[in-house]
C-alpha positions as CSV (number, residue, x, y, z in Angstrom):
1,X,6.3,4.8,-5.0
2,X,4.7,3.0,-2.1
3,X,6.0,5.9,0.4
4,X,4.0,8.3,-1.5
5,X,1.1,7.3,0.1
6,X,2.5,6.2,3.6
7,X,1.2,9.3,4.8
8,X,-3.0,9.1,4.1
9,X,-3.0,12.5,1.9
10,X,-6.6,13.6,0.7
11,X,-6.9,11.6,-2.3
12,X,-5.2,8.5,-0.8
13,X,-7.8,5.6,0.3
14,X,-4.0,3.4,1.4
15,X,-5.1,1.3,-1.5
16,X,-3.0,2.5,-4.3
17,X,-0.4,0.0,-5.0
18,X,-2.4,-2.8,-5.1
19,X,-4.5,-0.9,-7.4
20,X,-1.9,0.2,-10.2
21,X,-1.8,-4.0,-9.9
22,X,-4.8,-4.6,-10.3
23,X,-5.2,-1.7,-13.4
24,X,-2.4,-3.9,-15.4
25,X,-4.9,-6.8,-16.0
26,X,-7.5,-4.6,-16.9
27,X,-8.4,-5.6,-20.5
28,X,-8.7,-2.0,-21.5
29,X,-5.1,-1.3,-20.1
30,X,-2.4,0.0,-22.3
31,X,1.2,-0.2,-21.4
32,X,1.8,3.6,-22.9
33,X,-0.4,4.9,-20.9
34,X,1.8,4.4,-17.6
35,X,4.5,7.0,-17.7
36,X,7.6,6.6,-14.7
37,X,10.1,9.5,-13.9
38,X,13.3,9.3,-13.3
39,X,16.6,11.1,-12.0
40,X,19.2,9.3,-12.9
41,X,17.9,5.4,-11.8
42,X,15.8,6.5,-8.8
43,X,12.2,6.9,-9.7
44,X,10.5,9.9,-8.6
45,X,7.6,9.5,-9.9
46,X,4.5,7.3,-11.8
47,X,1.2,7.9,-13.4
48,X,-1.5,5.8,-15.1
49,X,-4.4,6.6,-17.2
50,X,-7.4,4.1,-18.8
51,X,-9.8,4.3,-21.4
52,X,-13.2,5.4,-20.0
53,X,-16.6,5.4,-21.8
54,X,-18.4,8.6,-21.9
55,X,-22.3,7.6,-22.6
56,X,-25.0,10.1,-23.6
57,X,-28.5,9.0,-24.9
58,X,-27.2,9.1,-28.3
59,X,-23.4,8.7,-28.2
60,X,-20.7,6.9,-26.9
61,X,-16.9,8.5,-26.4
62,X,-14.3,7.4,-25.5
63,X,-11.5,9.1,-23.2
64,X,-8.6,8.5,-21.0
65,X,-8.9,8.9,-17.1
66,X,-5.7,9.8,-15.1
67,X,-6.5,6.6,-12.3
68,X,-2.8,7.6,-10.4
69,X,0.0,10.0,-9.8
70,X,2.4,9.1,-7.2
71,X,5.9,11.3,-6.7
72,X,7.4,11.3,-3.4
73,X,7.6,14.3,-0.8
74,X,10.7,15.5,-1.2
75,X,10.4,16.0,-5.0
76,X,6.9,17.4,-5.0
77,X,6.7,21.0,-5.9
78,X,9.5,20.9,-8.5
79,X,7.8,19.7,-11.3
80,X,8.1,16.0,-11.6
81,X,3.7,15.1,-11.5
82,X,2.8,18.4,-13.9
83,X,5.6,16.5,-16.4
84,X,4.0,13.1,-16.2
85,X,0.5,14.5,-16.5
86,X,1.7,16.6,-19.7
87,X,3.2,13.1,-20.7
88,X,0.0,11.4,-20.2
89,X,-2.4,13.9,-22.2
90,X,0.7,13.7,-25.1
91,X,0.0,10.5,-25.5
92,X,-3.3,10.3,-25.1
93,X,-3.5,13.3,-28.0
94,X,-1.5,11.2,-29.9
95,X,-3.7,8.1,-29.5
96,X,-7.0,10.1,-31.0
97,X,-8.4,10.7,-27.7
98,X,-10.6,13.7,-27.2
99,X,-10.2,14.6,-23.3
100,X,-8.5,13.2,-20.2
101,X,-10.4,13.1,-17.0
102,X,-9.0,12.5,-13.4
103,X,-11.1,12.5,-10.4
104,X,-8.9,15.0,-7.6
105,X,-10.1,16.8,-4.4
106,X,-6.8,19.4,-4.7
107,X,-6.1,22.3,-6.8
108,X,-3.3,20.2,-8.9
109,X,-5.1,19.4,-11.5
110,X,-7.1,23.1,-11.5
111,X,-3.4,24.4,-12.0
112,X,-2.9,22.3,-15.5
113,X,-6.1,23.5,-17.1
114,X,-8.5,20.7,-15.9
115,X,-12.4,21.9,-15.1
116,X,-15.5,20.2,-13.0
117,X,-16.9,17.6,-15.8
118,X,-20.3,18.6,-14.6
119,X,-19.1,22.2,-16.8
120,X,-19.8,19.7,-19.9
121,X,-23.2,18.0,-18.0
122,X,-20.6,14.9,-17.4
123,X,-20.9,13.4,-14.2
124,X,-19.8,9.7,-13.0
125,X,-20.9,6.8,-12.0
126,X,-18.9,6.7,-9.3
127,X,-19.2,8.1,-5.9
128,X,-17.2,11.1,-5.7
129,X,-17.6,14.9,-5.1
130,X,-18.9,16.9,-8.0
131,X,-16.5,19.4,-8.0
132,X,-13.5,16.4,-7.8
133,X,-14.7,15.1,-10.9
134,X,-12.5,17.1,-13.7
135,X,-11.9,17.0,-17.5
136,X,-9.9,18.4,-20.5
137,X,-10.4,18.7,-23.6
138,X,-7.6,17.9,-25.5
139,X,-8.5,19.4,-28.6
140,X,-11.2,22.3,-30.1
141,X,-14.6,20.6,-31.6
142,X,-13.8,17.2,-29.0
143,X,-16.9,15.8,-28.1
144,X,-16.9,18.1,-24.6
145,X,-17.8,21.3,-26.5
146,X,-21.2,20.2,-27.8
147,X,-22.4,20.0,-24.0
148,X,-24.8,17.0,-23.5
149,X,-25.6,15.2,-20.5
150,X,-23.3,12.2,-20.2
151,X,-21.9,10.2,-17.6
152,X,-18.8,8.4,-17.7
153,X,-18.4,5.5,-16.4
154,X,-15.3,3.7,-14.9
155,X,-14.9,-0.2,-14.2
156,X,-15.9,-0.5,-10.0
157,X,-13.3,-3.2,-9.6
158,X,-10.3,-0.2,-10.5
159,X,-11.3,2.1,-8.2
160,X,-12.5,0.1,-4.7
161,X,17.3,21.7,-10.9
162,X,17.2,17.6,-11.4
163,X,17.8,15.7,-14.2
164,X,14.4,14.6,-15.3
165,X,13.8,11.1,-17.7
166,X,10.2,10.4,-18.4
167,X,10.5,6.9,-19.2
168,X,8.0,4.9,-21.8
169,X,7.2,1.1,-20.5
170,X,6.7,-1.2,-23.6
171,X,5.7,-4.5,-24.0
């Protein structure tokens, strides 16, 4: 998955790999929350999502944040990273979670139903565009339709045609 980011593309800082590393020691880490596509037994693709903490001046939330997609150029465009993000909001459904957030300066995420967090007076604590801070509510009455200021915040030290298999990686 290296090679997906040889080429400096608009949300790559060159510091990926290390950082999907680094993201597997994080104590919040869960080992279903990294999804891995296939065809046949060449990967074409990986994501990774973390628990986040939304605060508010009365309430705490928590959601997942999408922290990496990677799928090489010459399956991009057919499908394989809209799969693996459906994957990833599945499970994250499945775990109780009430949204899924991803930080993204391109229309991919726009495409799969994702809006600027500031819609829901969320902003983060991180340094990044409003408008490339994006959220989804994964289900009606979450805590993203009551519309308070919060801010999410994100550890600093994690951020610094085919036959299709979307693989699980268990302990």
């Amino acid at each position: 998955m290296a090679e997906s980011y040889a080429n400096q593309e608009t949300n790559s800082d060159g510091d990926e790999v290390d950082m999907v590393d680094r993201l597997r020691f994080y104590d919040d880490f869960h080992e279903n929350f990294e999804v891995v596509a296939k065809d046949h037994h060449e990967i074409i693709g990986h994501a990774l999502m973390i628990p986040v903490t939304i605060r508010s001046v009365n309430h705490r939330h928590k959601i997942v944040s999408i922290v990496e997609v990677a799928v090489p150029e010459k399956y991009r465009h057919q499908g394989v990273g809209q799969g693996l993000i459906y994957e990833l909001e599945s499970r994250a459904q499945l775990a109780g979670f009430e949204a899924v957030s991803a930080v993204d300066n391109t229309d991919f995420f726009y495409e799969l139903g994702y809006v600027a967090a500031e819609n829901f007076n969320i902003f983060s604590t991180m340094p990044v565009d409003i408008s490339a801070n994006l959220i989804k509510p994964l289900a009606d009455g979450s805590c993203l339709t009551r519309a308070v200021k919060s801010i999410i915040q994100k550890n600093s030290m994690v951020f610094g045609g085919l036959n299709r298999n979307f693989a699980r990686i268990w302990a």
